[in-house]
N, C-alpha and C positions, 0 to 999 in steps of 0.2 A: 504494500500500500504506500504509495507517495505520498509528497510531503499535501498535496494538490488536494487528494481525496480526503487526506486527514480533518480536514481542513474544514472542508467540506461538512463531514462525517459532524465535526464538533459543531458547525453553525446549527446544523441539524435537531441534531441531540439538545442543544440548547435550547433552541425554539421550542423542542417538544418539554423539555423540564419546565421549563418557564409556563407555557402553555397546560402544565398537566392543572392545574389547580381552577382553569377555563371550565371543567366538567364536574365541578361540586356541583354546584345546583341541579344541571342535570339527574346525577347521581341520584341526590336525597329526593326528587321527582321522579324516579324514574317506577313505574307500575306497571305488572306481570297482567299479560290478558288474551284471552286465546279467539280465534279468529275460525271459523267451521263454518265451510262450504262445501252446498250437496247438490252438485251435477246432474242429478239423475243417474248418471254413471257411477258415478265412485264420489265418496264425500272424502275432503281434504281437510284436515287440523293444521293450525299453525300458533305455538306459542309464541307470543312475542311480549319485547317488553321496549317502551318506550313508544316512541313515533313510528307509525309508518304508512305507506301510501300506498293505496290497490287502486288494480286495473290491468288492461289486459297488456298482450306480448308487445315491448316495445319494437323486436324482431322475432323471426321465425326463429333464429336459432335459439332465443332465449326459453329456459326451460315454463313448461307450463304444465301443471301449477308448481308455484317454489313459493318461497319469501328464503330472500339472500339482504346479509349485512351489508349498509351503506353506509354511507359520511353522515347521515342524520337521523339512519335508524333504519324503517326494514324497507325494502320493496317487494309486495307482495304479488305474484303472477294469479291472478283466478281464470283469466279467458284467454281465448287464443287470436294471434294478431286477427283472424280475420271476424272477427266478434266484434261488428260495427256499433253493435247495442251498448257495447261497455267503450268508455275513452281506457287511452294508453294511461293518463294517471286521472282518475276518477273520484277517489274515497281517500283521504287523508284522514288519520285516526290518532288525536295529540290526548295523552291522560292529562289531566288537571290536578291543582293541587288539592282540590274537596274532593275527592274522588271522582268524581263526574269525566265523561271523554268529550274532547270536542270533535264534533263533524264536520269536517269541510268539503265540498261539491269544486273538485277544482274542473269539471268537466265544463266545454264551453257551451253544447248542446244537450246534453243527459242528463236527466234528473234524478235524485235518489229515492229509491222510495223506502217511507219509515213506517212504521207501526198507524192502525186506524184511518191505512190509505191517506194518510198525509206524505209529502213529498216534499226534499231540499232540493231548491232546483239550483241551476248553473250557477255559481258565483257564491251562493248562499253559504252559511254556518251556521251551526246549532249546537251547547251542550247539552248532553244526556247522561244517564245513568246505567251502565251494565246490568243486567244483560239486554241486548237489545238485538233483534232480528229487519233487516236492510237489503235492501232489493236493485241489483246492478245487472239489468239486461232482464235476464230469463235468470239470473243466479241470484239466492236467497241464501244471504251470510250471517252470520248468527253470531256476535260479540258478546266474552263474559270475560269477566272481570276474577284473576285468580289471587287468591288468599296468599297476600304479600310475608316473607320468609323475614323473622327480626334477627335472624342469627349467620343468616345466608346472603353475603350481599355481592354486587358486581359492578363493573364498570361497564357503561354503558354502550362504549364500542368497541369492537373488535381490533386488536393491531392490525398494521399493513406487513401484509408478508415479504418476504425480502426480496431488495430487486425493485419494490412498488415503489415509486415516488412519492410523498405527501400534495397533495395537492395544495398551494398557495393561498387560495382564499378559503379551505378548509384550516389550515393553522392560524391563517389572519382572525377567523372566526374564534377559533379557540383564545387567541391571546385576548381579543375583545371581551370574551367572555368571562374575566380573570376575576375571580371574586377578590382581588387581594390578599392574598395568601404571600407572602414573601421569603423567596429563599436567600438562605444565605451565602455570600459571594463562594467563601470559603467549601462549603459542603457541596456547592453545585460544581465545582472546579473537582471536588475528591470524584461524584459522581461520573462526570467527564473523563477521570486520567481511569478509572476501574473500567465505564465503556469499551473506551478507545484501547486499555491495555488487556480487554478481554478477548477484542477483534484481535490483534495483533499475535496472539498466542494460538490462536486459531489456524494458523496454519500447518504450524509441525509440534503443537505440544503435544504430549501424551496425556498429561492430565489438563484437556482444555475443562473438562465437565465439573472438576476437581475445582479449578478456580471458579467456576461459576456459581457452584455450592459454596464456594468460602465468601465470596464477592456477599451472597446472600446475608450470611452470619457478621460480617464483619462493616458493610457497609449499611443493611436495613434494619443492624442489629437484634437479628434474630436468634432463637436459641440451634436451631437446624438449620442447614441447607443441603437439598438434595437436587439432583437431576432426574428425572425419572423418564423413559423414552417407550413408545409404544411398541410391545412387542406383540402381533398377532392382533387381539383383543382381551391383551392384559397389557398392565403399567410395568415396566423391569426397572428398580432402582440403578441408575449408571453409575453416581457416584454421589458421595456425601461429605458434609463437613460441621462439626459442633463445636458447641464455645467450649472454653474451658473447663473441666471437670463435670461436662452433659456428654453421657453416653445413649446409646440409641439402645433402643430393646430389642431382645433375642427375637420377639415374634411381631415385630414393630411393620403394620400397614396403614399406604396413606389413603388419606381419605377418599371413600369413593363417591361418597355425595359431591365432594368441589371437583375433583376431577372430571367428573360426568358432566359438571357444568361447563370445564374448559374444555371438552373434549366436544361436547355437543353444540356449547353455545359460540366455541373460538374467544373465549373473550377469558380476563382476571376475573376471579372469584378469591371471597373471603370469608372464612367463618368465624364467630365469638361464640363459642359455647351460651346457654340461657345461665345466668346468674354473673355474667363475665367476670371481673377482676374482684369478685369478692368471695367467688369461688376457688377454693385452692387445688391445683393440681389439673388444673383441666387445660388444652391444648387450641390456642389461637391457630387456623392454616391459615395456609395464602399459596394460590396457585395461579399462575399465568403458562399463556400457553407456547409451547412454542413451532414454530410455522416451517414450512418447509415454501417454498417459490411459485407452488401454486396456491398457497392458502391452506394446505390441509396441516392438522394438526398432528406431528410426529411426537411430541412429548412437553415436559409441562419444567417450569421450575418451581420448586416445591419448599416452602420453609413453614418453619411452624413459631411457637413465639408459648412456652409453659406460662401460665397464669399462677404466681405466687408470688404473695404479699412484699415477702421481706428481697425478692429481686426485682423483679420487672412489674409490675402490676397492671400495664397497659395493653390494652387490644391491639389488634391488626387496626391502623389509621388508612384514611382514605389516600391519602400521601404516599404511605410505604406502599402499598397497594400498587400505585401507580409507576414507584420504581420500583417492583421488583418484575414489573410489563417490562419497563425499560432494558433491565436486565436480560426478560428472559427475548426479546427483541435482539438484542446484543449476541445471544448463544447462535440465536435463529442464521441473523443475519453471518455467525464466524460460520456456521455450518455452510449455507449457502456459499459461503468464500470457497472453503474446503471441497465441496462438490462440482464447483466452476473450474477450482484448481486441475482437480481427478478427472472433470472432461477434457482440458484443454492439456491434463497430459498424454492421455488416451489418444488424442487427435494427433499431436505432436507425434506419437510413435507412430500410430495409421501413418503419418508423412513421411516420416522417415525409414517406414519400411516399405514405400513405393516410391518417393522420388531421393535417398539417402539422406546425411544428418546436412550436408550443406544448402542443398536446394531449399530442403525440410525450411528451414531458420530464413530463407530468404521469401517462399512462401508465407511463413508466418508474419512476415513484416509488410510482402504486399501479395496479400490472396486475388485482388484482381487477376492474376495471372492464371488461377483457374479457369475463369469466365472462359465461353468457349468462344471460339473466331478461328477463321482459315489463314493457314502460314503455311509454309513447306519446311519439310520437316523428311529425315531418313526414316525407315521402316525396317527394324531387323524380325526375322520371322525365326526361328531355327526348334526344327524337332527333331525329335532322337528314335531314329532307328530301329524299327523290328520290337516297337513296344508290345504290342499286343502277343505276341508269339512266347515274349523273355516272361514279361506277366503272369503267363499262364502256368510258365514253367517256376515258378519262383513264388507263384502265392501273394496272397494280398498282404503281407505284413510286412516281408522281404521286399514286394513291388514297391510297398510306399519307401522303406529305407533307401531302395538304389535311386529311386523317381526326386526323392529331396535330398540326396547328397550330388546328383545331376544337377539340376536345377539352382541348389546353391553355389554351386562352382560358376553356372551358367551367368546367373545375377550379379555375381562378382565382377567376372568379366562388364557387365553391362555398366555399372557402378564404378568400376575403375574408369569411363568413358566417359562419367557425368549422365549418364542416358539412363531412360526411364523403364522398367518394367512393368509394360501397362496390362499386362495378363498372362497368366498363366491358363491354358485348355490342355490337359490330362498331360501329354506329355510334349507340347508343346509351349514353347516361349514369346511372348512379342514385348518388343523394345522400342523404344521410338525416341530420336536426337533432333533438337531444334524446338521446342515445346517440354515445359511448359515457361521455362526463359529462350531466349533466343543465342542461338550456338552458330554464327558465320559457315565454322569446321562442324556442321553434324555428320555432312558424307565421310569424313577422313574417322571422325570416332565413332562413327556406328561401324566404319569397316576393317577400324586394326578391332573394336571389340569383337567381330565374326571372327579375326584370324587369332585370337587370345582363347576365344572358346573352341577351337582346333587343337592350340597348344594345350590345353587343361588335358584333354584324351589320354597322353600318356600315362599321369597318372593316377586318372579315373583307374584305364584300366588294370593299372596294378595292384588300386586295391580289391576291384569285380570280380576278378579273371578268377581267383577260385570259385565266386559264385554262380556269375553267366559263365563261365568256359567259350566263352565267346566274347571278341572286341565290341567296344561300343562304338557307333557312328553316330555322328550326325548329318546334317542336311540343314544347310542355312543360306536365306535369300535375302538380299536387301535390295532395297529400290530408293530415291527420293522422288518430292513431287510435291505438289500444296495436298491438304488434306484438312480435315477441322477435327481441333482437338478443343478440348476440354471434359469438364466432370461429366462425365455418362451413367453417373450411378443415381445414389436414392439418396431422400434426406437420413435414412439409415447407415447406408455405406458409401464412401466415396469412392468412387472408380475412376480416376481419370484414363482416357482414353483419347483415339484417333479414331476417325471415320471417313472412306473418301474411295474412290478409285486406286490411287496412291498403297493403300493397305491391301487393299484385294491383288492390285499384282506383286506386290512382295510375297503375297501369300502361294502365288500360282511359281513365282519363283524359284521358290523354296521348294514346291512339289517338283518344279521339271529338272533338281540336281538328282532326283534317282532315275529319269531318263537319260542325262547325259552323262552318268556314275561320275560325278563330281562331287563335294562336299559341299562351295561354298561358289555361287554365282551372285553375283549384280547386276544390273541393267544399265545403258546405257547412260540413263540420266546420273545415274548414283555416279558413274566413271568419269563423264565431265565433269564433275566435283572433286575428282583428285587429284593430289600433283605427281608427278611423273616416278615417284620412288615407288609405288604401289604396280606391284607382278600383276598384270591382268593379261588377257586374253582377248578375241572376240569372237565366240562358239558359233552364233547363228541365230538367226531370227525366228522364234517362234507363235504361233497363236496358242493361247491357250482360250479354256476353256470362259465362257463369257463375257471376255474383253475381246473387242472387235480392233482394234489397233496392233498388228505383229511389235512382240514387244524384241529390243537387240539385247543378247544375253551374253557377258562377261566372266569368264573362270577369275577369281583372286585368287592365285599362289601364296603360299606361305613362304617368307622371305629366303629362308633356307631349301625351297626347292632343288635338287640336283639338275643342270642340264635345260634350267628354263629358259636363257635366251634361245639354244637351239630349238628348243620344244614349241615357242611362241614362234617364231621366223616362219617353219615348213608347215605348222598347222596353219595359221594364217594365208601363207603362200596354197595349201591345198584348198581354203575355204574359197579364197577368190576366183583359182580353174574352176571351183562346184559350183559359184553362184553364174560364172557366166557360161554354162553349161560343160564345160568340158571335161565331160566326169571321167575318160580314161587317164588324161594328162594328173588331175587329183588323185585317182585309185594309187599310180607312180606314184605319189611325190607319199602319199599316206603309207604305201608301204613300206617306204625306207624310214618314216619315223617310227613307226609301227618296232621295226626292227628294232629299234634303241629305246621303244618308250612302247614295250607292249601290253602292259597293264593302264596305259592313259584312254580311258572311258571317253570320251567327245572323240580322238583320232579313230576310236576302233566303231564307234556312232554315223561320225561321218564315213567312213568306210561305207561301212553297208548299205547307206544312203547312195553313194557313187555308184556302187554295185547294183542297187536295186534299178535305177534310172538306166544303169548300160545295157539293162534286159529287156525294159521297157521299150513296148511298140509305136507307144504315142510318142508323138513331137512335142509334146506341151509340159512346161516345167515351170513349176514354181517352189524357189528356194526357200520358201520358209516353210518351217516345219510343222504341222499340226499335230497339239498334245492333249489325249483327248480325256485325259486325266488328273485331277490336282496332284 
């Protein structure tokens, strides 16, 4: 937390101290009264206590029927948006201080209807006395008045869950409303450094819940503090803390009367035993609740306060009341920290085990670069040989071990290049350079990373070979070309990806190195992008299959080839006799390399290509080759 937020954090918290003593009167007004509406369908109960205002859906999505906590007390749903007989806020319901409630018709066309077919029309008000049965549309709501609790008391709103902002003329309202109460400079300053150093602990202490329980004892001077956190649908003690010489008891449970209130109602509850402080030995609580980011209530902060003469002889006050909201406000919001923390480390590794820890950190500082948009960019494709056949021979436990100690050697390579691993399919890899920063050199590092995952082979296979009894191959194609990249996943999972033409023939690429028994081919385009120290070749022009453009295909040599300038001269010199027909002059010129290079797959390809056209009775020739398989 910065010096910025801190800062912040305390104007905050101050406004709200300052501000807590705005909701006395409230408070000491404040009356329990239930609200029962019968549908025809299904009849609907709603306890409430204070103000609150009915009428129908102010949106479809909003639920119907509810009554949910507001800035001024409830809003209660009874119809549905399209329930033209009821207005959006219709019935306003204020208790008074004789008991009596007042009615107000805030509707601009709808009237209310009351008892003896009398009616509050638009604009109108009326007090009345509970119980009382009120007529909104076709719906007949029925108001009572419940038997106010001397021992059970609460505050009147609910906190904001963390993350929520106060709204400005809701605290302006509160400080307006200050009956006077003054704190002192001093005590509101201890309040402040306990908040702010409860947030502050919150991220790597062990015992955050520890100080929070102590904060309780020490600063609302209570005899207990605890944490208590919901588990299932029981309360689980997290941690505790007592004053000096107060120990807790062996079969010690907290209340489940205030609990049920903070759990049900979201709001601080306080209890005074009936005889309070002339009663000896009997237990003051106080619970507030505390919130997780949607508003729901995860767990409570819990203190108690022994009622005995010759210590403490006072009750729970409306004051500690409201800091120990504060407090448990303070737990709420260190949790909320803690949980933003644990997602945004979460995401941070999802980054850096797709695009490595450097890109990772450069993403983090400008995610725009996800967004997706068309650039060009290389495409590495490369799959691994004779999967299906080793798989079956080797079992799905062994498959998975050979499949991810592959795979990891594969990603290295990729990663040593700066370049992306944008998916893994069974036993296939794809990579992509140029995206999701821009790389000038993508063609040059997507193509030493092909010829680094050729070098890995050796000693793959030294450590397989007992297990396949067979080499491993690969087969890897690259292309460049524009393509659009970005996030192709879910708000679940992030996928970054390619998609484009560009991808489909690196992929076809990749397939046509087992027709021309080569390991490792590129296309033309990827070739114009390298400079001259890169071994290539130029095999032949092929069509594959659903790309209608014959794409020009490239062997990459590994630098250490034996005999490649020879090998590049007479193949080359053989492909140019084939493409302008003169397939005996090629068959010559193929068989004398053949002789010194008789295991090179494209010279012994083209061969039989020469051969098959010398038999051939038609005149008609076309040198590119059709492959009519991925």
């Amino acid at each position: 937390m910065n010096f910025h937020s801190i800062c912040l954090l305390c104007a905050s918290v101050s406004l709200w101290l300052i501000a807590l003593s705005g909701v006395l009167q409230l408070c000491m007004g404040t009356q329990r009264w239930q609200m029962r509406v019968d549908s025809g369908a299904h009849v609907y109960v709603a306890e409430l206590s204070g103000f609150a205002s009915i009428g129908r859906q102010q949106a479809a999505d909003e639920v119907h029927p509810s009554h949910t906590r507001c800035l001024d007390g409830w809003r209660v749903v009874v119809a549905r948006a399209d329930d033209h007989t009821v207005s959006r806020r219709q019935l306003d319901v204020t208790p008074l201080s004789d008991g009596r409630f007042l009615l107000a018709n805030r509707s601009g066309t709808h009237a209310v209807g009351l008892p003896n077919n009398e009616k509050l029309e638009p604009g109108a008000s009326c007090a009345v006395r509970l119980p009382i049965d009120v007529r909104l549309g076709a719906l007949i709501l029925r108001l009572l008045a419940l038997a106010a609790s001397d021992d059970l008391q609460c505050l009147p709103l609910a906190p904001f869950a963390p993350g929520a902002g106060v709204p400005l003329q809701s605290m302006s309202a509160r400080i307006a409303g200050a009956n006077g109460i003054a704190i002192p400079n001093e005590r509101l300053l201890e309040w402040l450094q306990t908040f702010v150093g409860l947030l502050h602990s919150a991220a790597g202490s062990n015992d955050f819940f520890v100080l929070a329980a102590r904060a309780l004892v020490d600063l609302v001077k209570l005899d207990s503090g605890r944490v208590v956190l919901r588990a299932g649908m029981q309360w689980q003690e997290e941690a505790n803390h007592f004053r000096a010489l107060r120990k807790t008891k062996p079969d010690w449970r907290p209340s489940s009367r205030v609990l049920h209130g903070v759990l049900h109602e979201k709001k601080t509850f306080w209890h005074v035993p009936e005889g309070g402080s002339s009663t000896l030995g009997l237990e003051a609580v106080v619970a507030a609740p505390i919130l997780d980011r949607r508003g729901a209530v995860i767990g409570a902060l819990y203190g108690e306060r022994r009622l005995i003469d010759c210590e403490v002889a006072e009750p729970i006050s409306l004051l500690e009341a409201m800091l120990v909201e504060v407090l448990a406000s303070g737990v709420a919001a260190g949790l909320a920290r803690v949980e933003q923390e644990r997602v945004a480390l979460r995401a941070r590794l999802q980054l850096e085990q797709t695009f490595g820890p450097r890109l990772a950190a450069k993403l983090e500082r400008h995610p725009e670069l996800l967004q997706g948009r068309e650039t060009v960019i290389s495409v590495l494709i490369c799959d691994l040989r004779g999967f299906s056949r080793i798989s079956e021979k080797l079992g799905p436990a062994q498959t998975v071990a050979w499949v991810a100690d592959v795979m990891g050697e594969l990603t290295q390579c990729v990663q040593d290049q700066d370049g992306v691993v944008v998916d893994y399919v069974g036993d296939e890899v794809m990579a992509i350079w140029g995206a999701p920063e821009e790389q000038p050199d993508h063609a040059p590092r997507a193509c030493r990373a092909a010829l680094a995952m050729l070098a890995r082979l050796p000693s793959l296979n030294e450590r397989w070979e007992s297990v396949l009894h067979e080499p491993i191959h690969l087969g890897i194609g690259v292309n460049s070309g524009n393509a659009q990249v970005g996030d192709v996943g879910t708000k679940l999972k992030l996928k970054y990806g390619a998609m484009g033409n560009t991808v489909n023939i690196a992929s076809r690429v990749q397939g046509a190195t087992k027709f021309l028994e080569t390991p490792l081919l590129i296309t033309d385009a990827t070739r114009a992008l390298l400079e001259a120290s890169f071994r290539t070749r130029r095999l032949c022009q092929v069509r594959v299959v659903n790309i209608e453009q014959p794409v020009t295909l490239f062997e990459l040599a590994r630098p250490a080839t034996p005999g490649w300038p020879g090998l590049k001269r007479g193949y080359e010199h053989a492909l140019e006799e084939f493409t302008r027909g003169d397939f005996r002059e090629a068959c010559r010129t193929l068989g004398w390399l053949i002789l010194d290079n008789p295991n090179d797959g494209p010279a012994l390809l083209l061969l039989s290509r020469a051969v098959a056209c010398l038999k051939a009775k038609s005149g008609s020739f076309d040198p590119v080759m059709v492959l009519d398989g991925k």
